[in-house]
N, C-alpha and C positions, 0 to 999 in steps of 0.2 A: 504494500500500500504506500504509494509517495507522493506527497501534497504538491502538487506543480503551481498550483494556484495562491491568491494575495488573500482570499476573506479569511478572514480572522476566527479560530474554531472551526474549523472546517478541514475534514480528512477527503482526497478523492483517488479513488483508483477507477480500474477496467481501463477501457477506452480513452484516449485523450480528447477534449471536451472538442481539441477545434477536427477532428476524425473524427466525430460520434455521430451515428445518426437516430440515437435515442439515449436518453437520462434517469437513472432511477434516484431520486432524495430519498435516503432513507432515515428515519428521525427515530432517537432511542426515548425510551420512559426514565421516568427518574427516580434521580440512583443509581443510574446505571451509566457507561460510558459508549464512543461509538463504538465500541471495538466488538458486541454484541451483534448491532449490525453489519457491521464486516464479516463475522461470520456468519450470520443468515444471508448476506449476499451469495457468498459462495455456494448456498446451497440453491439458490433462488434463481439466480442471474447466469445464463451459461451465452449470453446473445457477446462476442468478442467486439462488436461494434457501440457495446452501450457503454456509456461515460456514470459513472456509481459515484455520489457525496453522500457525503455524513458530516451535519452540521454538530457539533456538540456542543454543551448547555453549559454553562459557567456552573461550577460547585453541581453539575451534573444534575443540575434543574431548571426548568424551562419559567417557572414562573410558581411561586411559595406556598398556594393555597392549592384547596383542590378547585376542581372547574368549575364545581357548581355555583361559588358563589361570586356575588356579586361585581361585575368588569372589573371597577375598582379596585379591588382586593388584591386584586393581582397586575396591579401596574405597578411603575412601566417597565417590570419584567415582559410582561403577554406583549407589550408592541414592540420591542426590546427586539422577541423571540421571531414574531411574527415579519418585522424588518430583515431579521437575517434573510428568513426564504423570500424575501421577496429579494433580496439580493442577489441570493444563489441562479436563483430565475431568471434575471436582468443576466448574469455573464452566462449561466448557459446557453440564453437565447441570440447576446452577443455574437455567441461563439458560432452560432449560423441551425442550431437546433431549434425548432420551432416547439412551442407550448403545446402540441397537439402529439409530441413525441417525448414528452417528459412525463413519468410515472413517480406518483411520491406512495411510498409506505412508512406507515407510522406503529407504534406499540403504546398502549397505554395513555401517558400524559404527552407521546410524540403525538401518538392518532389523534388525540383531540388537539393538538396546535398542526397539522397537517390540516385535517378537516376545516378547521378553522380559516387556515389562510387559503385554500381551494375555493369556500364558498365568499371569504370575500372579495377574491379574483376569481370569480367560475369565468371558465372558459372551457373552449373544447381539449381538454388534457388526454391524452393516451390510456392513463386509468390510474386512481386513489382507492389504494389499500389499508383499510382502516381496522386494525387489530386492538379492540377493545379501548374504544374511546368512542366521544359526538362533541358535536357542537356546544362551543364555551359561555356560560354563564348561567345567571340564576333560571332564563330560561329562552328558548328560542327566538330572539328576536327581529323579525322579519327585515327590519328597517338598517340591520347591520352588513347585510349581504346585497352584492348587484352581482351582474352578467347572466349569463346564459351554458352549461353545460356543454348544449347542443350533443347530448348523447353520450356522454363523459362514462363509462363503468364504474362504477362505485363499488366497491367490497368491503363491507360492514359485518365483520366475524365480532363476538362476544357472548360469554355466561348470562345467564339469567337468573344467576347468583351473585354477579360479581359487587362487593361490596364500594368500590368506588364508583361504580357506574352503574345506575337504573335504566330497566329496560324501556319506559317510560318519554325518557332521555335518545334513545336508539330512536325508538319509534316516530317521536317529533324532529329528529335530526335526518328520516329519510323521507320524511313531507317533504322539510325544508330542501330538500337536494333533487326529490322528486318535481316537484314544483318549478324548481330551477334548469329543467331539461336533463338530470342526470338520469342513467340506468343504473338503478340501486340494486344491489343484491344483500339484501341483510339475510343472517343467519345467528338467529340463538340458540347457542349450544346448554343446553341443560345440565347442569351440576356443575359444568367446568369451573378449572381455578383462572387464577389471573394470567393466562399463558396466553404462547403461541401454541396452537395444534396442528398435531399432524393433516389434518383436513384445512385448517385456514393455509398452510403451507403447499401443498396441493392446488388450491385453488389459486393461490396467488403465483405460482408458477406458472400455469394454466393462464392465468389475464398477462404474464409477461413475453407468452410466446408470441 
């Protein structure tokens, strides 16, 4: 893995960005660092043409509170976090890779700042893989999201137990994406822990081919 690149926190391997002709962001939960995702990349990503970042989070968190509460709570870590990918995106696209060839996966408190910054940039993306996270705050606020999808794959893996994240939450988060022209696929897995599964893993190879 060798960072050729200037953004700040930020690891990239596979493909060289200005040779790529696709992107995968992959963002870790917190607590954790990217090195995590560097190795689900390796299991995930087998395309020799795609250019792979991993943004990482200062003190390996994206923002202090949990999601549900209040925007506030969690500034301006949340815009802080949210400026990065909007960074990353600016030199990916730079680099001559269009937005409709770039795929973000998130985990946890990554999936919900992934989600996050896709729907208040929706656009036609390649495809958002969302491993147990939604959309951030006290609750879906319609008025904080613009663009259009225009048919974007959505991939919404999470428990129906999971103690950070209510299903409730999932559910108003693929209105929200639904509504916005995305193709959602939610799936709730019953009993699960806070993981990755062998099935979200699967499927998310599956939307990367």
């Amino acid at each position: 893995m060798e960072n050729l690149h200037q953004i700040k926190n930020t690891v990239y391997a596979g493909c060289p960005l200005d040779k790529a002709k696709s992107a995968l962001i992959m963002v870790h939960g917190r607590g954790d660092s990217s090195d995590k995702m560097q190795n689900l990349a390796e299991i995930i990503s087998e395309d020799p043409d795609r250019a792979l970042i991993f943004p990482k989070a200062t003190f390996s968190t994206w923002y202090p509170k949990g999601f549900l509460e209040e925007w506030s709570i969690n500034q301006p870590w949340l815009d802080s976090a949210l400026t990065l990918l909007d960074t990353i995106v600016s030199e990916i696209t730079a680099a001559g890779v269009k937005k409709e060839n770039i795929y973000f996966l998130g985990f946890s408190q990554g999936a919900c700042l992934s989600l996050e910054y896709v729907t208040r940039n929706a656009t036609k993306y390649a495809g958002v893989m969302i491993l147990s996270g939604g959309l951030i705050g006290p609750r879906v606020e319609p008025k904080n999201y613009t663009g259009d999808f225009s048919g974007t794959p959505i991939f919404m893996g999470c428990s129906d137990i999971d103690h950070h994240i209510p299903v409730h939450r999932l559910e108003d988060s693929e209105k929200q994406l639904t509504k916005m022209g995305a193709k959602v696929n939610l799936k709730i897995y019953p009993g699960m822990d806070h993981i990755i599964s062998e099935d979200e893993i699967e499927i998310v190879k599956e939307m990367l081919k």
